[in-house]
N, C-alpha and C positions, 0 to 999 in steps of 0.2 A: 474563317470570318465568324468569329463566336460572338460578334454583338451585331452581324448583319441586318439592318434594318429598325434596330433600336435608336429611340431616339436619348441623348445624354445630355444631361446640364450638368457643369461642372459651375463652381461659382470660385473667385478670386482666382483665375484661371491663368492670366496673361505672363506667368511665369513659376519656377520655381515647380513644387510639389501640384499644384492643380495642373499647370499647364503639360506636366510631365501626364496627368488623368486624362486630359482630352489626347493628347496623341495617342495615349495605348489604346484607350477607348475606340479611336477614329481607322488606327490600324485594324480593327476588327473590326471592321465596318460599317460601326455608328454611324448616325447621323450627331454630330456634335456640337452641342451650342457652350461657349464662352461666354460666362457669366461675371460682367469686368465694369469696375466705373470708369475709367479711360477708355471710351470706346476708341478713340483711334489708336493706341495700344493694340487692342482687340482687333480693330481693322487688320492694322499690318501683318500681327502673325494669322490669324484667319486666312488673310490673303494668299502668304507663303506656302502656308498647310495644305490648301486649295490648289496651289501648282505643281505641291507633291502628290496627286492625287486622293490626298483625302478630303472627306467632305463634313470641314468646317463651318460655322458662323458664331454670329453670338449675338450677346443679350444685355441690356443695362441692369446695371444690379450697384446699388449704395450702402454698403451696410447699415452706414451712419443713418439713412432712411429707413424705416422698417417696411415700409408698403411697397419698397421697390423689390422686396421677397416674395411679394405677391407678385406684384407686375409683370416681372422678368417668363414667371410660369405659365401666367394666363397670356403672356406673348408667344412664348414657344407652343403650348397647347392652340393658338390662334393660327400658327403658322403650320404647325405640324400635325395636328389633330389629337396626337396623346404626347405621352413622356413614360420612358418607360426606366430611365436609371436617373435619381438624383443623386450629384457628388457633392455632399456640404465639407466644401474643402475651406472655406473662411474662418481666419481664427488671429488674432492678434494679440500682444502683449505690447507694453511700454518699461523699457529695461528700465527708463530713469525715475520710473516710476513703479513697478511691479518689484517692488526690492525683497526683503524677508518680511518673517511675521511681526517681528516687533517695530519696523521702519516704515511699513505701508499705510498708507494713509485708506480710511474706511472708504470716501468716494472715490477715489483710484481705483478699489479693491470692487468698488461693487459697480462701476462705469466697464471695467475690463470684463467680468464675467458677465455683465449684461448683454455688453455687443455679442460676444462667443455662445452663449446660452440663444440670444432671439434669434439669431442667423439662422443655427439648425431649428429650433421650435419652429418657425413660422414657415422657414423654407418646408422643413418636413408636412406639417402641417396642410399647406394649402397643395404640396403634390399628392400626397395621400388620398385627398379628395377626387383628382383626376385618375389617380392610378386607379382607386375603385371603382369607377364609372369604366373603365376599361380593361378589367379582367386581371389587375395585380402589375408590380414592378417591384425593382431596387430601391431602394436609399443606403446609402451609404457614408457615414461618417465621419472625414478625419480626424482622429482624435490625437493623441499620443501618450508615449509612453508615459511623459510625467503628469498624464493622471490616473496612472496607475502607483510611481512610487516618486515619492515625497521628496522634492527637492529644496534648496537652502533659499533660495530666492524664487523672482517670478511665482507669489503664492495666488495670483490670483487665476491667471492663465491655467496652473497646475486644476485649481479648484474649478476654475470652467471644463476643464475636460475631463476631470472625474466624474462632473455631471453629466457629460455629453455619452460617457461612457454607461450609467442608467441611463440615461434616454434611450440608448438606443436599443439597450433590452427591454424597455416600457413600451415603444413605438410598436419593435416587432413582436412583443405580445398582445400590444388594444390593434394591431393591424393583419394580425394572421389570415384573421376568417375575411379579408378582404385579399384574401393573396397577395399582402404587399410583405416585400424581409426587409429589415433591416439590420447592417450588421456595421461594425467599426474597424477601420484600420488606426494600425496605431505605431506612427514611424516614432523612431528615435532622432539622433542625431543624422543629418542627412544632405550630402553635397549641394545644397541651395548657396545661390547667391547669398542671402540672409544669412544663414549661419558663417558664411566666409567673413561679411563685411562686419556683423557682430559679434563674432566670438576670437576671439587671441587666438594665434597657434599653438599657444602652452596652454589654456584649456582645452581646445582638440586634441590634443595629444593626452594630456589627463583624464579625457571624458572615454577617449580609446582606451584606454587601461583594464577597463571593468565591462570594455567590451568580446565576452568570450568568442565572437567571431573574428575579432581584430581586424575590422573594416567599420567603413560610416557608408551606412546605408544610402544607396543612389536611386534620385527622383523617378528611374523610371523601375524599381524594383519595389516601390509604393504603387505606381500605376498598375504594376501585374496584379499587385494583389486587388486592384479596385476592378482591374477586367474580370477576375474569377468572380467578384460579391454580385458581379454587372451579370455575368452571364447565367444561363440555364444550368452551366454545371456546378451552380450552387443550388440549386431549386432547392434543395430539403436543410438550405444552411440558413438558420437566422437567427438573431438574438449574440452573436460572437462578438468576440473582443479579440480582435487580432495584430500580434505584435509583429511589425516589421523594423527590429530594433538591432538584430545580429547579438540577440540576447541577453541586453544589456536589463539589471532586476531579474534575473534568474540566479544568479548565485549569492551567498554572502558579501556583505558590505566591504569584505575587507579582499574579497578576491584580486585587485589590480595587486596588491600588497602581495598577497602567498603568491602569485605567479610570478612576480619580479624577484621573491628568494629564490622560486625553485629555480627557474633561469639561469641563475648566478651558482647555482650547483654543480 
């Protein structure tokens, strides 16, 4: 039980990659709040979770509002007394609209890394405050891989999480001496509903190519890694960028290509 007694916000929670962060989380012992604008969404699986015995709830949270980044925290701190891991798992794109560099329209471009940018700023932000008032905590970033390498479309989303990715080494440097870490996960391609209903199977399989693990990363093998940034046996970790991608940007561009000659060898 390595987050026995911690209390956890996860935000955009009620499925997919966040909601994969409150069960790992909840499995070790958290106290877990869902951070969801569908609250009865949130209801239901809270409920569920709650019959498995873990100890669920949650929290209103709007992205599209910015003050409900506030809210959400000074409700769980209202209820719980502290907050000791924040999960900024909220992050959106608009495929018909995030297209390439030369096709994206500037308000598109600067509406999408706005929502992505104020989410983690303010959420961070006003937990930080509490964390300090109470002896230090986590935060925790989702970020991913493509803002680390450069992809043909979606420039804007790429370019909100290359930011999120200095943020987060900015955060865990103006927040050390206050004992708070922060650090980033950073999934790649990854068995979500989302990527199923948006992405072709001949781009899954293409996106596989250039993955030297030869798998897509699954929502609860993101979670692990946010239970190690959550727990104690990170204490001396902060300021990272960590990829949970199955190594995809680690070799040459043209690696799906050389593997598919050697294969054929």
């Amino acid at each position: 039980m390595r987050l026995e007694n911690k209390v956890v916000l996860v935000t955009a929670s009620t499925r997919g990659i966040g909601l994969a962060c409150v069960k790992a989380c909840a499995k070790e012992g958290a106290i877990c709040y869902m951070a969801a604008r569908n609250l009865e969404a949130a209801e239901k699986t809270a409920t569920e979770l709650n019959q498995k015995g873990l100890c669920v709830k949650y929290v209103y949270n709007d992205a599209s509002k910015p003050e409900s980044f506030i809210s959400m925290i000074d409700e769980v701190i209202k209820k719980e007394r502290h907050l000791d891991v924040l999960v900024n798992n909220f992050g959106t794109s608009n495929p018909k609209k995030d297209l390439d560099f030369a096709h994206t329209d500037i308000i598109d471009y600067l509406d999408i890394i706005t929502l992505n940018l104020r989410s983690v700023f303010m959420a961070s932000q006003t937990a930080a405050k509490h964390m300090a008032s109470n002896g230090g905590g986590s935060i925790i970033n989702i970020s991913s891989i493509g803002g680390l390498v450069p992809d043909i479309s979606q420039v804007a989303y790429g370019t909100s999480k290359a930011a999120i990715n200095y943020l987060t080494k900015l955060i865990a440097v103006h927040e050390a001496s206050n004992n708070i870490r922060c650090n980033a996960v950073l999934p790649g391609m990854t068995a979500t509903e989302a990527v199923e209903q948006n992405l072709s199977e001949d781009f899954r399989n293409l996106f596989l190519r250039h993955i030297p693990l030869k798998k897509i990363s699954l929502p609860e093998e993101i979670g692990a890694a946010v239970v190690y940034f959550a727990s104690d046996e990170s204490a001396s970790t902060t300021g990272q960028i960590l990829s949970v991608s199955g190594g995809f940007g680690l070799a040459t561009p043209i690696y799906g290509d050389l593997v598919d000659k050697s294969s054929r060898r």
